[in-house]
MILUM-641896 format. One record per residue: x, z, y of N, C-alpha, C, O in turn; residue in one letter. Coordinates in nm, 3 decimals, always signed. Layout:
N
{n_x=X n_z=Z n_y=Y ca_x=X ca_z=Z ca_y=Y c_x=X c_z=Z c_y=Y o_x=X o_z=Z o_y=Y code=a}
...
***
This chain:
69
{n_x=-6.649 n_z=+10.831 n_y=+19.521 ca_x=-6.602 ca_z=+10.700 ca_y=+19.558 c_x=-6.467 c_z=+10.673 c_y=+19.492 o_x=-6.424 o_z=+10.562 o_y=+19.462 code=x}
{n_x=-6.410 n_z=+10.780 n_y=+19.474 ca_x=-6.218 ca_z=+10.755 ca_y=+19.428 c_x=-6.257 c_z=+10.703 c_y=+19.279 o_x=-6.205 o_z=+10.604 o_y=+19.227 code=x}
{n_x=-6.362 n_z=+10.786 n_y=+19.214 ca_x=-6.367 ca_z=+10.799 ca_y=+19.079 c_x=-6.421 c_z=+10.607 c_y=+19.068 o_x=-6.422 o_z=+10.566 o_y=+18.952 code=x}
{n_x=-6.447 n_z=+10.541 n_y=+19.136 ca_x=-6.569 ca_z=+10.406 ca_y=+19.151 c_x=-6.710 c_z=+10.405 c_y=+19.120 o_x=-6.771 o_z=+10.302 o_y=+19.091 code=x}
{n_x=-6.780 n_z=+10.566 n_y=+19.130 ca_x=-6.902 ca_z=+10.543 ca_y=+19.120 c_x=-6.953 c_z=+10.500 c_y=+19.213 o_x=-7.044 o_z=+10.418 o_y=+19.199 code=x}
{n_x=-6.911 n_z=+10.543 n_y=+19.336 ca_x=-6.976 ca_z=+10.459 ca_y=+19.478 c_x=-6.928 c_z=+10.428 c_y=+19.568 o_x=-6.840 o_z=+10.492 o_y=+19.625 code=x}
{n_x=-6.975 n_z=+10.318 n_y=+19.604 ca_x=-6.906 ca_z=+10.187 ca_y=+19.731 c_x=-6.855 c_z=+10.223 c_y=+19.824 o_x=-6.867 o_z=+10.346 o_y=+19.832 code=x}
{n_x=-6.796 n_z=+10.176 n_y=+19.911 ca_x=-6.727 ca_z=+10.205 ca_y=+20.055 c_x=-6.878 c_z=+10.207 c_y=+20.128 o_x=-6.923 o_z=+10.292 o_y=+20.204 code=x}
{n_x=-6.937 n_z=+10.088 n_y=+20.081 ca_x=-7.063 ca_z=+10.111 ca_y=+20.176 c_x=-7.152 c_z=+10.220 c_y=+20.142 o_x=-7.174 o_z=+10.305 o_y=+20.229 code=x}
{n_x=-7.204 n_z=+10.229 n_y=+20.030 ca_x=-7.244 ca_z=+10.396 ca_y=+20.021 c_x=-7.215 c_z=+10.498 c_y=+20.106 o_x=-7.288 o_z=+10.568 o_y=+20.176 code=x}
{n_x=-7.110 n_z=+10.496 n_y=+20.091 ca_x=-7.044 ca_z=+10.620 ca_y=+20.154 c_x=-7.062 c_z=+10.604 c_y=+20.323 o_x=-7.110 o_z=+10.696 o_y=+20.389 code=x}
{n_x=-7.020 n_z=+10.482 n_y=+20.382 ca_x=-7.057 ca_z=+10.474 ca_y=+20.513 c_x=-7.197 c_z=+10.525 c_y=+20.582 o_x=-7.209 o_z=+10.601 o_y=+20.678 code=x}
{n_x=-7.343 n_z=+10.433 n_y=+20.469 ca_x=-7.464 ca_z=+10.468 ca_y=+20.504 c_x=-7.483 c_z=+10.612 c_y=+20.502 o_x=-7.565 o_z=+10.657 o_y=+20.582 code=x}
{n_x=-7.414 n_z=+10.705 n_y=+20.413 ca_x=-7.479 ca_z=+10.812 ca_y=+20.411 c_x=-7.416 c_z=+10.908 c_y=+20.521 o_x=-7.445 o_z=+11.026 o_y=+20.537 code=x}
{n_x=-7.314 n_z=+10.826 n_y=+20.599 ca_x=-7.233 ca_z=+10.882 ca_y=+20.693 c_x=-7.364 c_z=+10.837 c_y=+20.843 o_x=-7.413 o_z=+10.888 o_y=+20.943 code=x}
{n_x=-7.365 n_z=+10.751 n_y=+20.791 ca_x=-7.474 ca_z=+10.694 ca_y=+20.937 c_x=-7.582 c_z=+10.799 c_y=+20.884 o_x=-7.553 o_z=+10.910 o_y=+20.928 code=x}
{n_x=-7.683 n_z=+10.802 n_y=+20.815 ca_x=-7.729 ca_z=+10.859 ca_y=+20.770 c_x=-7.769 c_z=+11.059 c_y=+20.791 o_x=-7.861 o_z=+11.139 o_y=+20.805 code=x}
{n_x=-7.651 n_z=+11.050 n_y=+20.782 ca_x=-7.589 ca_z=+11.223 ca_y=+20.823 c_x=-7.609 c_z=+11.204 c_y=+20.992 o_x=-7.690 o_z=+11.278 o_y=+21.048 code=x}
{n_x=-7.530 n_z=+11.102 n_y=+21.073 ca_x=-7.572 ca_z=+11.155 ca_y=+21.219 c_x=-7.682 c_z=+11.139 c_y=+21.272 o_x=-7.720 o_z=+11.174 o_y=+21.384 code=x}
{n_x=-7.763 n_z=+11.057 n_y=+21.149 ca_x=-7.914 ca_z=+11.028 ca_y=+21.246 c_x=-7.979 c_z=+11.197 c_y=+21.207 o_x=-8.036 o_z=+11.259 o_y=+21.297 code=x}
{n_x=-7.967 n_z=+11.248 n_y=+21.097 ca_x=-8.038 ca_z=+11.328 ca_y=+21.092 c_x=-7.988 c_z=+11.492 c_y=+21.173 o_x=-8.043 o_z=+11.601 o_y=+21.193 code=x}
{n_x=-7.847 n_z=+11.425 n_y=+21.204 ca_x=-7.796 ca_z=+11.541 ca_y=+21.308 c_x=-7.833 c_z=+11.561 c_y=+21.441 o_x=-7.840 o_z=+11.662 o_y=+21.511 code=x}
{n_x=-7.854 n_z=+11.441 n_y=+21.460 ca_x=-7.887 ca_z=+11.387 ca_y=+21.610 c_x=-8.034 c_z=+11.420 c_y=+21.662 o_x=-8.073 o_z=+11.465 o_y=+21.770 code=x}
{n_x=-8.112 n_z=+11.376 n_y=+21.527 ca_x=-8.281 ca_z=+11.437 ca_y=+21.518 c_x=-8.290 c_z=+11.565 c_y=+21.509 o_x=-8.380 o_z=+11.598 o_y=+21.586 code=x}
{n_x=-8.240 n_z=+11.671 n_y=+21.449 ca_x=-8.222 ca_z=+11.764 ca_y=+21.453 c_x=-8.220 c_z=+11.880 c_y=+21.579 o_x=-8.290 o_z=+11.981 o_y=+21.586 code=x}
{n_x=-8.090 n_z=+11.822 n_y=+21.701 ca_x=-8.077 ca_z=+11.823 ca_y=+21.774 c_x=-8.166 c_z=+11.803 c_y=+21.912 o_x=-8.171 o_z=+11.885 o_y=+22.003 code=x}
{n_x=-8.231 n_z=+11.681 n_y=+21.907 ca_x=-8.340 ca_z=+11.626 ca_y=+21.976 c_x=-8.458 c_z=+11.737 c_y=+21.966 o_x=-8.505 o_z=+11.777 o_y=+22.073 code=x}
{n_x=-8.535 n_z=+11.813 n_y=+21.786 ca_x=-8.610 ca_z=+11.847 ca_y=+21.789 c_x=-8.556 c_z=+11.995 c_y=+21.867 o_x=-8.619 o_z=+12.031 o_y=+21.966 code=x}
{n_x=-8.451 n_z=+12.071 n_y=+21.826 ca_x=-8.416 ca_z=+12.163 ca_y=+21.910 c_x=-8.430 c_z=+12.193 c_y=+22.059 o_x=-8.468 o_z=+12.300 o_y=+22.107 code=x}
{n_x=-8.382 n_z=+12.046 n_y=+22.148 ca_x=-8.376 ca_z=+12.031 ca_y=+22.278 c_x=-8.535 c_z=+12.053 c_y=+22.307 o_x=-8.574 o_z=+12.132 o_y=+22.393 code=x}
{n_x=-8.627 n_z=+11.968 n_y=+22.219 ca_x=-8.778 ca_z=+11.959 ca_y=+22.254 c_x=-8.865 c_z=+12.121 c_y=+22.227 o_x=-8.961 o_z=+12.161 o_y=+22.292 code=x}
{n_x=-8.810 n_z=+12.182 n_y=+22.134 ca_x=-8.838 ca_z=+12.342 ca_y=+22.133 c_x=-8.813 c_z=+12.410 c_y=+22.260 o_x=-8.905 o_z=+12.476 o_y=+22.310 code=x}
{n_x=-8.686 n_z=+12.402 n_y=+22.325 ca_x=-8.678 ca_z=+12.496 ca_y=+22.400 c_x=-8.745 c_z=+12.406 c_y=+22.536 o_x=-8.767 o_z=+12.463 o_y=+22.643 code=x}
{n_x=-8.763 n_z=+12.316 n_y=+22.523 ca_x=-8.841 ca_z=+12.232 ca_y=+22.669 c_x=-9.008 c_z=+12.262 c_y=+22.695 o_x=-9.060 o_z=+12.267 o_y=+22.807 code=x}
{n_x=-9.071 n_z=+12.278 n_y=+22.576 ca_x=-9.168 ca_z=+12.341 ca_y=+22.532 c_x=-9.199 c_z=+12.492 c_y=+22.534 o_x=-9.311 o_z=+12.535 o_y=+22.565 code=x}
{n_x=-9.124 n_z=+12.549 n_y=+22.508 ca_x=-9.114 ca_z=+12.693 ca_y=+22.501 c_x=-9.087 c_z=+12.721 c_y=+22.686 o_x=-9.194 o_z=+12.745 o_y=+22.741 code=x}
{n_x=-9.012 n_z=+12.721 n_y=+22.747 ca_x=-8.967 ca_z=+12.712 ca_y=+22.913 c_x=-9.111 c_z=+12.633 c_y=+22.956 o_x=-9.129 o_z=+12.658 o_y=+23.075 code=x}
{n_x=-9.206 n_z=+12.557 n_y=+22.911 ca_x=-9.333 ca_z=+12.504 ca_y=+23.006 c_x=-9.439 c_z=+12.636 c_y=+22.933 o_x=-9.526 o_z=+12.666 o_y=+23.015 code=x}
{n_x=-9.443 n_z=+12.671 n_y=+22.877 ca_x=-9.546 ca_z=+12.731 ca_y=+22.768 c_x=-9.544 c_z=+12.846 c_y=+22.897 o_x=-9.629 o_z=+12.874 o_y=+22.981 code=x}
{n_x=-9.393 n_z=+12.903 n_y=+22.869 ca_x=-9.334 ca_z=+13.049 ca_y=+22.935 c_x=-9.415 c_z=+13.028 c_y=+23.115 o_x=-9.477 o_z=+13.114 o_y=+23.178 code=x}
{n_x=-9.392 n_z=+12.923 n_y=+23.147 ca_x=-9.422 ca_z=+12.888 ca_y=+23.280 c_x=-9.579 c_z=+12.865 c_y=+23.371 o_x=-9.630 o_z=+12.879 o_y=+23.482 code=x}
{n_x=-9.613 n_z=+12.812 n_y=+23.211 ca_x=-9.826 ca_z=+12.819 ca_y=+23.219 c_x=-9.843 c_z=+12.968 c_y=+23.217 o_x=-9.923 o_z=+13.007 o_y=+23.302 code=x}
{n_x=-9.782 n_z=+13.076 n_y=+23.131 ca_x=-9.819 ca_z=+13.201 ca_y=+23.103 c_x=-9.775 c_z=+13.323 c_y=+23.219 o_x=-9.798 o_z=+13.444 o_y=+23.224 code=x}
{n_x=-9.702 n_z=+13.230 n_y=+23.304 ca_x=-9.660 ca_z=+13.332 ca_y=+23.379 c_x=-9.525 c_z=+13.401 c_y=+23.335 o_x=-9.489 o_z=+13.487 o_y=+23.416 code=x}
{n_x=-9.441 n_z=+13.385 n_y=+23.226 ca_x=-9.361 ca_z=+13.464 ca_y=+23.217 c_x=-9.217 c_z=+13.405 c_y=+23.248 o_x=-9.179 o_z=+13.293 o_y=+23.214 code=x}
{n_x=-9.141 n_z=+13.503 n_y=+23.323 ca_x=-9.020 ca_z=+13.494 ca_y=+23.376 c_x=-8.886 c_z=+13.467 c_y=+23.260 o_x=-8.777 o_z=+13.423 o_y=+23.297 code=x}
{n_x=-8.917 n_z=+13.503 n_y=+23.113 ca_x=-8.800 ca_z=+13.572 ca_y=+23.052 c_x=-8.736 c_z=+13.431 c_y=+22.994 o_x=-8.820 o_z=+13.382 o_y=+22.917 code=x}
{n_x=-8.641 n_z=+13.364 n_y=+23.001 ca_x=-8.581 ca_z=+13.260 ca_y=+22.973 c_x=-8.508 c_z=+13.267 c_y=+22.843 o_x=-8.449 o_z=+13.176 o_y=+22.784 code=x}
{n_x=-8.520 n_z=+13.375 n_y=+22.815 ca_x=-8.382 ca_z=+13.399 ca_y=+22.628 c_x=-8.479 c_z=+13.318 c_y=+22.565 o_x=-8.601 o_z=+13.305 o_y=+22.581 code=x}
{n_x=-8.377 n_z=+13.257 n_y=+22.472 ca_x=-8.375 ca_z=+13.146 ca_y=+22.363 c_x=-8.452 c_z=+13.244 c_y=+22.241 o_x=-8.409 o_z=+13.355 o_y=+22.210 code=x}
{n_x=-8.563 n_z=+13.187 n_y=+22.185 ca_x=-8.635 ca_z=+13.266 ca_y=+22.067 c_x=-8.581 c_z=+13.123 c_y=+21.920 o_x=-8.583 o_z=+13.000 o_y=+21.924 code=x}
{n_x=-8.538 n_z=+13.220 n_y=+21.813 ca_x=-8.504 ca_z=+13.146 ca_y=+21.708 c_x=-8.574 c_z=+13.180 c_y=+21.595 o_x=-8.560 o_z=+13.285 o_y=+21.532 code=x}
{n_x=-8.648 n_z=+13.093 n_y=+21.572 ca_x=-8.813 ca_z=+13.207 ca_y=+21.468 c_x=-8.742 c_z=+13.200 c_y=+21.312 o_x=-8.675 o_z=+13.111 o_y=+21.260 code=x}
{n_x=-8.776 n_z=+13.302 n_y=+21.271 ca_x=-8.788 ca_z=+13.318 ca_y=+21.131 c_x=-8.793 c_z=+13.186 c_y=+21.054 o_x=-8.831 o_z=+13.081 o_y=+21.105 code=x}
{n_x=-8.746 n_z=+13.201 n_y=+20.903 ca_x=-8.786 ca_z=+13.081 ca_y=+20.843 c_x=-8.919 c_z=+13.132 c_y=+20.793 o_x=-8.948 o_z=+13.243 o_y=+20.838 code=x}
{n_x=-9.040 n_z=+13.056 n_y=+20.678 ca_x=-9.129 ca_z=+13.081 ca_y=+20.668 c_x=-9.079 c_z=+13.108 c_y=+20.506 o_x=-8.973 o_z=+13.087 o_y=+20.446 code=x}
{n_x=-9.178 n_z=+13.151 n_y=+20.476 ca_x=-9.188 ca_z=+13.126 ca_y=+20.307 c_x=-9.345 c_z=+13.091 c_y=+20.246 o_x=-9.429 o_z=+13.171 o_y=+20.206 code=x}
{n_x=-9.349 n_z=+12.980 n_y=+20.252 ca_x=-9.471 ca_z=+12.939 ca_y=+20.207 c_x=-9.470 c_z=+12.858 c_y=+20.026 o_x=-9.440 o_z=+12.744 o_y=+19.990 code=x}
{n_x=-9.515 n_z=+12.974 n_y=+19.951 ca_x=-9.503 ca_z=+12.914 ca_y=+19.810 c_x=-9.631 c_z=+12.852 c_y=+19.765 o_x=-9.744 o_z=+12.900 o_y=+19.775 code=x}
{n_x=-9.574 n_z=+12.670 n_y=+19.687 ca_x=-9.653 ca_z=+12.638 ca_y=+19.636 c_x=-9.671 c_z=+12.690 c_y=+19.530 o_x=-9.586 o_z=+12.739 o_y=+19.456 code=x}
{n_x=-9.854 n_z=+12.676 n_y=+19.508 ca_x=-9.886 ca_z=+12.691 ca_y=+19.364 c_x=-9.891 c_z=+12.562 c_y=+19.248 o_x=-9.936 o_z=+12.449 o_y=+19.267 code=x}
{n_x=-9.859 n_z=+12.590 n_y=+19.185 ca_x=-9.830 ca_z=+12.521 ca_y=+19.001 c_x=-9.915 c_z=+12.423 c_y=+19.003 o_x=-9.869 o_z=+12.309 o_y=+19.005 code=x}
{n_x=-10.046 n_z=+12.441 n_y=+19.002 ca_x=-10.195 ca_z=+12.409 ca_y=+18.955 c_x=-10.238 c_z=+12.382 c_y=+19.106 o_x=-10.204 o_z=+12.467 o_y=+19.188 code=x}
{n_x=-10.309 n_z=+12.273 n_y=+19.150 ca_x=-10.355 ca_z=+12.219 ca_y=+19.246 c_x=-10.495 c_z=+12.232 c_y=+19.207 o_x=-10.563 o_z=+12.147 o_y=+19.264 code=x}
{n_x=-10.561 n_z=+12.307 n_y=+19.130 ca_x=-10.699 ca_z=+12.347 ca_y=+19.084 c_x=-10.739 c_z=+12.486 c_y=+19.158 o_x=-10.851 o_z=+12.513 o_y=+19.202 code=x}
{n_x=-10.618 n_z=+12.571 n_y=+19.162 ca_x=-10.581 ca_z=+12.707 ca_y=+19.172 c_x=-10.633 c_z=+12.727 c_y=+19.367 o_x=-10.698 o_z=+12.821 o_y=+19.412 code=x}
{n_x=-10.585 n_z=+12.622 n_y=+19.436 ca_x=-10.574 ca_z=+12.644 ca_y=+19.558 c_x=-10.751 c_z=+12.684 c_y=+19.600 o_x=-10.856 o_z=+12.637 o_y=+19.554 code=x}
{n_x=-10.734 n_z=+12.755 n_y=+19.671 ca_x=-10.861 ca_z=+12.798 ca_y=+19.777 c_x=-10.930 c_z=+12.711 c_y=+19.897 o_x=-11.015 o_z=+12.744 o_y=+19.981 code=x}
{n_x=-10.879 n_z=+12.619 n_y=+19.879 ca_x=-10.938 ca_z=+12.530 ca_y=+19.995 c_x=-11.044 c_z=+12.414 c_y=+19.919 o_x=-11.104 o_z=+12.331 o_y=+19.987 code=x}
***
C-alpha cells in the first residue's frame, strides 16, 4: 500500500476478510468439540480431553487418467 500498489480499500477488505475467516475457523473448532462431547456421550464414554487429529497427507495425482476410481 505505501509503495501505491494497493488501495486503502484493499487493504481494509482483506482485513475484513482475515476476521471472517478467523471467526469461521473458530466456529468450525467450537462445532468439533460439540460433536466430539455428543459422539463421546452416545458411546458411553466419560473421557472429556480435547483430541487434535493429525493433518492428512493426501497427494494428488498429475494425470486424472491415472486415478482408480
Amino acid at each position: 500500500m505505501e509503495s501505491g500498489i494497493a488501495k486503502q480499500s484493499d487493504l481494509a477488505l482483506l482485513s475484513i476478510e482475515q476476521k471472517t475467516q478467523q471467526t469461521a475457523l473458530n466456529t468450525f473448532r467450537a462445532t468439533y468439540r460439540r460433536d466430539l462431547m455428543d459422539l463421546r456421550v452416545l458411546c458411553g464414554i466419560s473421557d472429556t480431553t480435547y483430541q487434535v487429529l493429525n493433518d492428512i497427507d493426501l497427494p494428488l495425482t498429475e494425470d486424472i487418467h491415472e486415478s482408480s476410481l
